[in-house]
C-alpha positions as a printed NumPy array, in Angstrom:
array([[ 16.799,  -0.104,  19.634],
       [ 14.175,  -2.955,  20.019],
       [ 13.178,  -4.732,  17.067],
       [  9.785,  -3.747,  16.902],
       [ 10.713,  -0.098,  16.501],
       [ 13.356,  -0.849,  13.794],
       [ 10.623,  -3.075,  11.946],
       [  8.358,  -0.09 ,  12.554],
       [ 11.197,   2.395,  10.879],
       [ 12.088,  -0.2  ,   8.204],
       [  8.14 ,  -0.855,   7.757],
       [  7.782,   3.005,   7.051],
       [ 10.61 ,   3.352,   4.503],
       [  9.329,   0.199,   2.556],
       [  6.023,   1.795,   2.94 ],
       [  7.169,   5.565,   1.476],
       [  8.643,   3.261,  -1.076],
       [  5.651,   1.409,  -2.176],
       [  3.297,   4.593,  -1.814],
       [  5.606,   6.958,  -4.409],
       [  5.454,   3.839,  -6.962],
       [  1.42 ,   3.928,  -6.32 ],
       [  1.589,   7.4  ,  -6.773],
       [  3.497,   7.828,  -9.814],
       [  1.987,   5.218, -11.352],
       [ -1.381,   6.92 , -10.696],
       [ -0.524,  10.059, -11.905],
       [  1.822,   9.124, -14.637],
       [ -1.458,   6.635, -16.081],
       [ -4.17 ,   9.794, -15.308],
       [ -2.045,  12.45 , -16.53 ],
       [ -0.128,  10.733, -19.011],
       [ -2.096,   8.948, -20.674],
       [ -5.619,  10.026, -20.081],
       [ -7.319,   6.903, -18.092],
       [ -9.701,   6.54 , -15.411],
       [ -8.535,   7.768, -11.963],
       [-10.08 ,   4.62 , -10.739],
       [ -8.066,   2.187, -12.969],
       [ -4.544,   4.464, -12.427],
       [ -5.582,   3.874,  -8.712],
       [ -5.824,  -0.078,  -8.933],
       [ -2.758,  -0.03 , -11.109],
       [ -0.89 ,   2.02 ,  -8.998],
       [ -2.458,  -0.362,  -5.819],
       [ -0.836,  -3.555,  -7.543],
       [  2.318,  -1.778,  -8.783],
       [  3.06 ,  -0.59 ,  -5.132],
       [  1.942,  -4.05 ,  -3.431],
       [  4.831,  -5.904,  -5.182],
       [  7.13 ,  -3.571,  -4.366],
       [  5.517,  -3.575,  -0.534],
       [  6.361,  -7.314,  -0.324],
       [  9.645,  -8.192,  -1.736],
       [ 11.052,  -5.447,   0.609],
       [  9.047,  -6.091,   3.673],
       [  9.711,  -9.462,   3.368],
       [ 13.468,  -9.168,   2.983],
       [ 14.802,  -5.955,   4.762],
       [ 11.546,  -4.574,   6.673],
       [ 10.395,  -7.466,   8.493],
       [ 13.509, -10.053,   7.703],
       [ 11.072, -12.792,   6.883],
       [ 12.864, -13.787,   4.07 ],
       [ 13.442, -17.669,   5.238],
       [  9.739, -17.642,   5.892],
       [  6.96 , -20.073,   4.004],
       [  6.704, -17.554,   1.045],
       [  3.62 , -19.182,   0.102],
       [  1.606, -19.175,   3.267],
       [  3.186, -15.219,   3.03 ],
       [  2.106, -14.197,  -0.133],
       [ -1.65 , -15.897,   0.817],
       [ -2.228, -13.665,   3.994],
       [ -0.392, -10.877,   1.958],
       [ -3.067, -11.136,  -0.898],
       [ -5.618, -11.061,   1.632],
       [ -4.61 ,  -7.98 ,   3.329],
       [ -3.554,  -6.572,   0.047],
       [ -7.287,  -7.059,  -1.186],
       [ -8.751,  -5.637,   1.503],
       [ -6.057,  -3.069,   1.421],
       [ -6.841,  -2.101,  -1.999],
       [-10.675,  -2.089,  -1.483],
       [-10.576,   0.112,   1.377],
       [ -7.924,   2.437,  -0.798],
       [ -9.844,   2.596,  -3.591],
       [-13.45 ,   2.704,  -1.912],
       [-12.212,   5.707,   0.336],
       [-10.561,   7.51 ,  -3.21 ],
       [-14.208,   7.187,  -4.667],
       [-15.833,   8.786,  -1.943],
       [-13.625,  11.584,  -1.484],
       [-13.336,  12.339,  -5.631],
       [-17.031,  11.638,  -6.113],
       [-19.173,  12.783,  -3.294],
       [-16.539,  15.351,  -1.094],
       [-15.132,  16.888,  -5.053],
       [-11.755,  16.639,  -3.609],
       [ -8.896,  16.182,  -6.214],
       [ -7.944,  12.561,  -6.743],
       [ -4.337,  13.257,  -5.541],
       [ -5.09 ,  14.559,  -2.053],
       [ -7.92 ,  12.518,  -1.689],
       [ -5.713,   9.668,  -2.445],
       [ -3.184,  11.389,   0.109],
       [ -5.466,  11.505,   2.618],
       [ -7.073,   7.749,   2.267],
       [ -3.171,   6.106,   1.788],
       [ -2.604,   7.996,   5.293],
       [ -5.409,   6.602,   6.737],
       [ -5.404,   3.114,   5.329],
       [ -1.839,   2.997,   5.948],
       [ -1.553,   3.72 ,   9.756],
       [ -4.654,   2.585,  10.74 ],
       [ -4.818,  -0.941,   8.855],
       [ -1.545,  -1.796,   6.431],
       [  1.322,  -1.913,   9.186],
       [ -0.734,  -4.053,  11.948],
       [ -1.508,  -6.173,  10.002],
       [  2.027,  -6.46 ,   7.68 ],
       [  3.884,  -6.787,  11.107],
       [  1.737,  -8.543,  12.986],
       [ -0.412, -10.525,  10.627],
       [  1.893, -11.201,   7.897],
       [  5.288, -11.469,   8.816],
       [  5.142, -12.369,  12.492]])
């Protein structure tokens, strides 16, 4: 197997990882405790980025012996944007489409995820 496709199949169990720890966090915050979809959804965001990093950088990606410092800069700055485009897209669907903030968060996390997080983990990030 080349190593792309097993950082691809590490990169999505890290990422199914990260995204249930966004999720519950989400919910658990929303339904729990009765606060703003839109702060449960940044919470959730941050909760799930940590989790995204210390296990892409270790197992997903093996970038461990990397500069962690030049890693965690271009990982903030894809995590930003990340969470902007997450969040922006969650809005959008709750507020102007009236979908329910779980699938609309299901459906922008899909997006987001395929279409911007792992280019730019693997390639961006941890290259």
């Amino acid at each position: 197997m080349s190593s792309n496709f097993t950082s691809f199949i590490r990169y999505n169990i890290v990422a199914g990882l990260a995204t249930a720890t966004d999720f519950l966090v989400l919910v658990l915050l929303t339904e729990a405790f009765q606060l703003w979809y839109m702060f449960s959804a940044v919470t959730g965001a941050v909760s799930g980025g940590v989790v995204s990093f210390i296990f892409e950088r270790n197992w997903a990606f093996r970038k461990r012996h990397g500069n962690i410092y030049m890693q965690t800069l271009k990982y903030s700055a894809v995590w930003v944007t990340s969470i902007l485009l997450n969040t922006s897209g969650l809005f959008l669907l709750v507020e102007y489409l009236h979908i329910h903030y779980i699938l609309s968060k299901v459906i922008v996390a899909i997006v987001i995820g395929l279409g911007f997080n792992f280019f730019t983990h693997r390639y961006f990030i941890f290259n």
